[in-house]
C-alpha positions in Angstrom: 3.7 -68.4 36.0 2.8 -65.8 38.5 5.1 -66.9 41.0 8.3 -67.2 38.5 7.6 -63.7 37.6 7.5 -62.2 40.7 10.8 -64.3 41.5 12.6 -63.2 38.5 11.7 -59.8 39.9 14.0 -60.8 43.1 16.8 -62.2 40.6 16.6 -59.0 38.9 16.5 -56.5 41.8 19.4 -57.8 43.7 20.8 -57.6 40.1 20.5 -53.9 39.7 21.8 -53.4 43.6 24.9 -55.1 43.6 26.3 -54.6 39.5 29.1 -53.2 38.3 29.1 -50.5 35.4 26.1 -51.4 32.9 26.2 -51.7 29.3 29.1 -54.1 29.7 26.8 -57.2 27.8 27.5 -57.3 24.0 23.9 -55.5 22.4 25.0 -55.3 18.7 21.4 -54.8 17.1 22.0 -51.3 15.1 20.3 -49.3 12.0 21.4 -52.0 9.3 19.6 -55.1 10.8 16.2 -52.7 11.1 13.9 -53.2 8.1 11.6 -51.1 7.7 8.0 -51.2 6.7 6.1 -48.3 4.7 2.0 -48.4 3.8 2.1 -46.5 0.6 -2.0 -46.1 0.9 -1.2 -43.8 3.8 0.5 -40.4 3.1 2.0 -39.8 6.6 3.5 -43.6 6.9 5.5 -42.1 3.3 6.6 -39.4 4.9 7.9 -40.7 8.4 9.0 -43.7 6.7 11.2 -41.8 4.1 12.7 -39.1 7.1 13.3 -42.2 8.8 15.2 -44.3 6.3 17.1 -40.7 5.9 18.0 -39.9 9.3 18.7 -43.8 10.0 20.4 -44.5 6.8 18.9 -47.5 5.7 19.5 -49.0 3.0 17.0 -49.4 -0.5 17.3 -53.5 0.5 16.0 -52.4 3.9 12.6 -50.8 3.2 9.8 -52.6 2.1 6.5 -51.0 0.7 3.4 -52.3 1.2 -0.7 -51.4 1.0 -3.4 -51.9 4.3 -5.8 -50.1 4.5 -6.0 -47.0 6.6 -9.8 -46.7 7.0 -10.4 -48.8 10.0 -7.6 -49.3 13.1 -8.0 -53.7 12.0 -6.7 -55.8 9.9 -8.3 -59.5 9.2 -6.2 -62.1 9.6 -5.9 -62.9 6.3 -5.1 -59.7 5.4 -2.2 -60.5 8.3 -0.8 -63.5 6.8 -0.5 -61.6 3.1 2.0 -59.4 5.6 3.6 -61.6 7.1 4.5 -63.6 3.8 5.8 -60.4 2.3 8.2 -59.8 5.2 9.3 -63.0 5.5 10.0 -63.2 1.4 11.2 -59.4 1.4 14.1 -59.5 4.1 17.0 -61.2 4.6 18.4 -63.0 7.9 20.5 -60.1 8.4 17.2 -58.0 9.5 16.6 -58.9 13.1 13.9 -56.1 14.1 11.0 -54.0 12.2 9.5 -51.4 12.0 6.1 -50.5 11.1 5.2 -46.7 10.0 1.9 -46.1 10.9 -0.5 -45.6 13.8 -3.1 -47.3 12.2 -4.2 -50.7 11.8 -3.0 -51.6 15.1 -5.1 -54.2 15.6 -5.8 -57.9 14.1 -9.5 -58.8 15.7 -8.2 -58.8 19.7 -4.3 -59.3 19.2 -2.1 -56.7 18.7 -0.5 -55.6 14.8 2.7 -56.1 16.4 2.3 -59.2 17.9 1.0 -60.4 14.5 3.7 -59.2 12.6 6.3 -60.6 15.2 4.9 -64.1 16.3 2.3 -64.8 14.2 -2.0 -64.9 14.9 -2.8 -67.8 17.4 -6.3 -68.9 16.8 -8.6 -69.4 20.1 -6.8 -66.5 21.9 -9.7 -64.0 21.6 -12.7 -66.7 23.1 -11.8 -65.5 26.2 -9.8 -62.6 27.3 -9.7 -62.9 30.6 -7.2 -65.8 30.4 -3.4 -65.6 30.5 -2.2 -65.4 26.5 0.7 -67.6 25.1 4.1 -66.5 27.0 6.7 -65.1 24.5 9.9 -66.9 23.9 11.7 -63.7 23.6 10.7 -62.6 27.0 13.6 -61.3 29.3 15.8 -63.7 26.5 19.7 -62.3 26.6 19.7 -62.8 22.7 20.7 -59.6 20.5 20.1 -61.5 17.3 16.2 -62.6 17.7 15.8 -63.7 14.3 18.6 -65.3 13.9 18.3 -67.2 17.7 15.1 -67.2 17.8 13.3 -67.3 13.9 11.8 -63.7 15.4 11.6 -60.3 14.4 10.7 -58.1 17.1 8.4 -55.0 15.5 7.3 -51.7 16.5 5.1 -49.5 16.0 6.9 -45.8 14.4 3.3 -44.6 14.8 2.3 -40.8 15.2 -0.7 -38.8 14.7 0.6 -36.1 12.3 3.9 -35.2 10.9 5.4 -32.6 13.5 4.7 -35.3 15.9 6.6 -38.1 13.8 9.3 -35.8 13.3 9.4 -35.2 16.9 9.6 -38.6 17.5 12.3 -39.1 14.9 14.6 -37.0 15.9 14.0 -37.8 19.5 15.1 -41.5 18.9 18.2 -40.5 16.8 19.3 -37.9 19.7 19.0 -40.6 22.0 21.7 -43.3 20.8 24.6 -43.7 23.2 24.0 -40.1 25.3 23.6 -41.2 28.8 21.5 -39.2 29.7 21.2 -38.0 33.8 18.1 -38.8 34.5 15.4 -40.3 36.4 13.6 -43.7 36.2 10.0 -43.0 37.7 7.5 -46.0 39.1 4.6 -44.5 40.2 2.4 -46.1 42.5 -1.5 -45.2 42.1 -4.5 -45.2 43.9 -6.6 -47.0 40.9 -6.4 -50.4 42.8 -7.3 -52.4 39.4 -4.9 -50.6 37.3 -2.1 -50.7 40.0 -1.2 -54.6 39.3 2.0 -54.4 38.9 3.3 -52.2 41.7 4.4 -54.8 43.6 7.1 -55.1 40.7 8.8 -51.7 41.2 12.1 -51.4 42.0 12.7 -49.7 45.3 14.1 -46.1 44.9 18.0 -46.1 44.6 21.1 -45.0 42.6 22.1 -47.0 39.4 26.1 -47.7 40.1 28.3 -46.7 37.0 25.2 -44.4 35.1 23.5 -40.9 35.8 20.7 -42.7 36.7 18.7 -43.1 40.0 15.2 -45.0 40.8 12.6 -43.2 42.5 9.4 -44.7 43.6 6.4 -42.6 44.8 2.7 -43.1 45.9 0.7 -40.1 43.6 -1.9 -40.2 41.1 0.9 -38.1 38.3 4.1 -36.3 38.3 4.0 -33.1 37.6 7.1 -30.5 37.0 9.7 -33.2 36.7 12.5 -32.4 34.3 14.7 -35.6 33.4 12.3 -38.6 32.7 14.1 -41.5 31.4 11.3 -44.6 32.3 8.3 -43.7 33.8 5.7 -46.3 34.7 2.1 -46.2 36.1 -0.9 -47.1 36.3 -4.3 -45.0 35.3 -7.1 -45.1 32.6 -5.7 -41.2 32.1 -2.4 -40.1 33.1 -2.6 -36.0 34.3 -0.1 -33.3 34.1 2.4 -34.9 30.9 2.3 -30.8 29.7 4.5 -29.9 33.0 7.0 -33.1 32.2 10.4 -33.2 30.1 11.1 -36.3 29.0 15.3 -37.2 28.1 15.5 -38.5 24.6 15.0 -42.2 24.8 12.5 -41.9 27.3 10.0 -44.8 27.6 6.4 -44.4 29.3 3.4 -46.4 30.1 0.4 -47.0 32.0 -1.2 -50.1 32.6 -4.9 -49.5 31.9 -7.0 -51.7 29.1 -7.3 -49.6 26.2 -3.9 -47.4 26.1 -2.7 -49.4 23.1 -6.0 -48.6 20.8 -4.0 -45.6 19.8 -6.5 -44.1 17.5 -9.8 -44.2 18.6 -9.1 -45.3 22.5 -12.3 -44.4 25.2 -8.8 -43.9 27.6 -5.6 -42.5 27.4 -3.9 -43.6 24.1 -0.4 -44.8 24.3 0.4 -41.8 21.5 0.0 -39.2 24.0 3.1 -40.3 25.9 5.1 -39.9 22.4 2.8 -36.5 21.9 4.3 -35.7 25.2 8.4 -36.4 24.1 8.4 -40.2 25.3 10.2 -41.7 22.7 8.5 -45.3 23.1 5.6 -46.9 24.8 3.2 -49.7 25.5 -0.5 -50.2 25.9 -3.1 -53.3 25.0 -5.5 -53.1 22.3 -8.2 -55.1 23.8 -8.9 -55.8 27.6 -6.4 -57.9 29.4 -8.1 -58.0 32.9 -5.2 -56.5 34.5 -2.5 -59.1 34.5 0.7 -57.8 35.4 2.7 -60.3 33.1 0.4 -58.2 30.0 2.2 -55.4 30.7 6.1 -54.8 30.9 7.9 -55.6 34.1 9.5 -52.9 35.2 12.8 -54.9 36.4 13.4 -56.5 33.6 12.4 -53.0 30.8 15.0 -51.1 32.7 17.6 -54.1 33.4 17.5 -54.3 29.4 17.2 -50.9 28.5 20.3 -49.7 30.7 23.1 -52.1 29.3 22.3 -51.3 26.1 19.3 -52.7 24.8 17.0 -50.9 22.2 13.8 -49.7 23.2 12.2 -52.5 20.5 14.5 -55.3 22.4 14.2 -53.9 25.8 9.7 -53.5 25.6 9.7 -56.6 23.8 11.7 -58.5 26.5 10.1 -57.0 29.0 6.3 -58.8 28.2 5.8 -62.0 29.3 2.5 -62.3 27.2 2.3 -59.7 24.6 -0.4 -61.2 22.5 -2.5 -58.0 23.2 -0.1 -55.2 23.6 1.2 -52.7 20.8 4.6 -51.5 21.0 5.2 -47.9 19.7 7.7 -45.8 19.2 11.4 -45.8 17.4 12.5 -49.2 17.9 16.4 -48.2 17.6 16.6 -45.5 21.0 19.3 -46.3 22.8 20.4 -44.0 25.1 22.6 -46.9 27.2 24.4 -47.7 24.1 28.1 -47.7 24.3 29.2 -46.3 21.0 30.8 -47.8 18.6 32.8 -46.1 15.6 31.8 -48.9 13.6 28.2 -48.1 13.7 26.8 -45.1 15.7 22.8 -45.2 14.6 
């Protein structure tokens, strides 16, 4: 597996050298194929959810209502499979993607709330950790119709700590559809050896041909000052200096490290702060993953998806080759790559 991913990473860099004008393959997943999940036992998933569904207007058919508990960041897998079977008997085939409005549970004993949600719990997986977890069928896939392809709905986390920074996020995502923004994709190589797995998987520092939109690759332990982050990947237990960053609307943000994605009560950084700090989705593992590279998402294939078009649910979601223990936040429908269409423009 190892050597397929570093080869796809070959495939996919000579890729983004040599195209033509991105956003030329058919990405069709928009606001009314999104559905929508609300806990009603948690006052700040009502209110993001409802500004959501307003901003996004979704549809009554689209948004479902449902009751976890909020006291604890797990959820037992029972209490998974009640979910799951409310989903799958709530939403039509139309709904190809979801969205979950809350920070917390994110967690089903060591797998992810999204992964749960999206593929299902896999008994066995938490015995041991420190092997490699089922690979995802939707990983780097070209399909824009998961459920529908695949019998998948991709879900992510519209997670926040408080209602300014929902809002913020909100907003964010819904500035971000179809601007092209001139930017910056970032892949920052650290001096954390352990967390630094993946370096090897950074694209080398170049212009994207046909978008406002160049690659820069740098040895440092943070950024600091930069002004037009669109991707911006690294690897640290605590990323430094977000307050000097600006982020472009659509921004996505991670660090590999083993704890980002438990997002509420985290002994490292928690994946929220990059949406805290205007990153409008991220990443992170809810229990330890002993630093495999394909845990995390491949930086050649996040922004091959993510700049012809892709969501940032479809473009994090392809971009994982074994998700079973990462969390995806964020708005799932950012698309700043989007060409857009007069049909639908959110």
């Amino acid at each position: 597996m190892r050597r397929i991913f570093l080869s796809l990473f070959c495939t996919l860099l000579a890729t983004l050298s040599h195209a033509e004008t991105p956003a030329a393959r058919p990405y069709t997943l928009h606001s009314g194929q999104l559905g929508l999940v609300i806990n009603s036992k948690d006052p700040l998933s009502e209110q993001m959810g409802d500004y959501y569904a307003e901003q996004r207007q979704l549809k009554p058919e689209q948004i479902l209502r449902i009751e976890l508990p909020t006291d604890r960041a797990w959820i037992t897998e029972g209490e998974l499979e009640q979910l799951r079977g409310k989903i799958e008997q709530y939403f039509g085939p139309d709904i190809q993607a979801l969205a979950l409005a809350w920070a917390k549970p994110y967690r089903v004993n060591c797998l992810s709330i999204t992964y749960g949600v999206t593929l299902g719990y896999q008994e066995g997986l938490c015995s041991d950790m420190g092997k490699p977890t089922p690979e995802s069928p939707y990983f780097n896939h070209s399909s824009t119709q998961p459920f529908t392809d695949l019998h998948l709905r991709p879900s992510m986390l519209l997670a926040a700590k408080d209602w300014p920074s929902g809002k913020q996020l909100i907003d964010t995502g819904l500035a971000a559809w179809g601007n092209q923004p001139k930017g910056s994709a970032y892949f920052v190589a650290t001096s954390d050896k352990a967390r630094n797995s993946r370096a090897g998987l950074f694209p080398p520092s170049q212009a994207i041909k046909g978008l406002p939109l160049k690659i820069e690759q740098l040895q440092a332990d943070s950024l600091k000052g930069k002004r037009d982050i669109v991707i911006y990947q690294t690897g640290l237990a605590k990323v430094n200096d977000l307050e000097t960053l600006k982020f472009q609307p659509g921004a996505l943000a991670d660090h590999l490290t083993s704890f980002g994605g438990q997002l509420t009560d985290s002994s490292q950084m928690s994946s929220l702060r990059w949406l805290e700090a205007g990153a409008t989705a991220s990443y992170g593992t809810v229990s330890e993953p002993y630093n495999y590279p394909q845990k995390f998402p491949h930086p050649q294939v996040l922004l091959f998806h993510y700049i012809n078009g892709a969501t940032a649910v479809e473009a994090y979601w392809k971009s994982v080759a074994w998700p079973a223990q990462g969390v995806f936040i964020g708005d799932p429908l950012a698309a700043p790559y989007r060409s857009l269409s007069p049909r639908k423009s959110n």
